[in-house]
C-alpha positions as a Markdown table, in Angstrom:
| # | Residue | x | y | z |
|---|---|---|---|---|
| 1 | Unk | -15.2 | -83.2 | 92.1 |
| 2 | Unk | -17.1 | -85.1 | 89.7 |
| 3 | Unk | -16.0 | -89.4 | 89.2 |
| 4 | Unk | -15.4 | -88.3 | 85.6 |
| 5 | Unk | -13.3 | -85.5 | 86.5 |
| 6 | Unk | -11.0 | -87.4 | 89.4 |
| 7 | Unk | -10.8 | -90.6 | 86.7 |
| 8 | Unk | -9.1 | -87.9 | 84.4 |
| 9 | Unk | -7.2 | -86.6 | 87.2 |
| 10 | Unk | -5.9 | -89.9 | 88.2 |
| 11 | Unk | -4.7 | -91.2 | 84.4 |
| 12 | Unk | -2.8 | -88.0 | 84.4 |
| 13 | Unk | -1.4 | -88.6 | 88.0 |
| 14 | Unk | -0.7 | -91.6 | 86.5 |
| 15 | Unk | 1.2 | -90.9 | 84.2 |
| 16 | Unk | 3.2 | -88.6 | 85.7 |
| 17 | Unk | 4.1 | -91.0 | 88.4 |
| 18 | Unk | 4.9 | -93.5 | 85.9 |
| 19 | Unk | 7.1 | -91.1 | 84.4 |
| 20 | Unk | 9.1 | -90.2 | 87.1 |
| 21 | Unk | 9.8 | -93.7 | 88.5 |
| 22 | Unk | 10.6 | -95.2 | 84.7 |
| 23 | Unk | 13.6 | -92.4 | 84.7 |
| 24 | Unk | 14.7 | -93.3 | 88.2 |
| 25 | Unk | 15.0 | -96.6 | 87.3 |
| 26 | Unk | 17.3 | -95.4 | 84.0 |
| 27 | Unk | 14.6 | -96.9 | 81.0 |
| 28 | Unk | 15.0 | -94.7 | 78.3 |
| 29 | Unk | 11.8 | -92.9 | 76.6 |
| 30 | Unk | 12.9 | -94.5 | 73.9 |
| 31 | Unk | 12.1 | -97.9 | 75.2 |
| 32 | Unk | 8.8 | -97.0 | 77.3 |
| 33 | Unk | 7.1 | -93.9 | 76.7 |
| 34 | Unk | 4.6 | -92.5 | 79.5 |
| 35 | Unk | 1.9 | -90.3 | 77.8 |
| 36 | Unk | -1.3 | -88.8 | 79.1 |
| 37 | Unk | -3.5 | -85.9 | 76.9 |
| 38 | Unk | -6.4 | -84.1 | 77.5 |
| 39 | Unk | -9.3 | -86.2 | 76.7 |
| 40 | Unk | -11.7 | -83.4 | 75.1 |
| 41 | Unk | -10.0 | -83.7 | 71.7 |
| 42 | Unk | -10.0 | -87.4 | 71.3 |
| 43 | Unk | -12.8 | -89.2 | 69.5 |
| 44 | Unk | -15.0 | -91.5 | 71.4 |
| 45 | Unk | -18.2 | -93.0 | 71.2 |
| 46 | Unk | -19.5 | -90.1 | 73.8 |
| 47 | Unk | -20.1 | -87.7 | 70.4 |
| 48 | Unk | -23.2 | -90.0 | 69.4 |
| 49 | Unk | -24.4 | -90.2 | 72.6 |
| 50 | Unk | -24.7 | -86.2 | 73.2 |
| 51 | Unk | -28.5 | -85.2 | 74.8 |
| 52 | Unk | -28.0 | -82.0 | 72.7 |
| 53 | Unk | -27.9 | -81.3 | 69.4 |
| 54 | Unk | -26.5 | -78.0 | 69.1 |
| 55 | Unk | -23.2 | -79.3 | 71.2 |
| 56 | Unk | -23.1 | -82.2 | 69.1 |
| 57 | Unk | -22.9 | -80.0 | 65.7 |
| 58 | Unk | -20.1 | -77.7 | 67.5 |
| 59 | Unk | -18.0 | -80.4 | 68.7 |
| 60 | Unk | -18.0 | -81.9 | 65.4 |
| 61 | Unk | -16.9 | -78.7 | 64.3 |
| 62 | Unk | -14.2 | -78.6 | 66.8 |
| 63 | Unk | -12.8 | -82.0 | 66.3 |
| 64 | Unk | -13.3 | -81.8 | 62.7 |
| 65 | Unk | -10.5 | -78.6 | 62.8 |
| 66 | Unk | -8.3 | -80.2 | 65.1 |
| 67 | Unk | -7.6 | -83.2 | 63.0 |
C-alpha cells in the first residue's frame, strides 16, 4: 500500500474511531460531529499540479459536475 493510500486509510480509521468513542462517552452529534469523505472529489491544489493534461481536463470535468 502506497503512504498516500494508508494516510487516507488512517483519516478514515480515524474517524471511525473517533466516532465510536465520542458515542460511548454520550456527546451528542450535535455537539461534535466526526466526518471523513473520500478525498477524490474535494478540490486541492493537486489539480494544478497534474503531469498530464488530458487527466487534468477530465477531472475538471468531473469536479466541475459534482459541484
Amino acid at each position: 500500500m502506497s503512504a498516500y493510500r494508508a494516510s487516507k486509510l488512517a483519516n478514515l480509521l480515524f474517524a471511525y474511531e473517533l466516532h465510536r468513542r465520542l458515542e460511548r462517552a454520550g456527546i451528542s452529534p450535535k455537539r461534535v460531529l466526526s466526518v471523513a469523505c473520500h478525498p477524490g472529489v474535494t478540490e486541492s491544489n493537486l489539480l494544478p499540479n497534474l503531469a498530464s493534461t488530458y487527466n487534468s481536463v477530465i477531472i475538471r470535468a468531473i469536479i466541475g459536475f459534482v459541484h
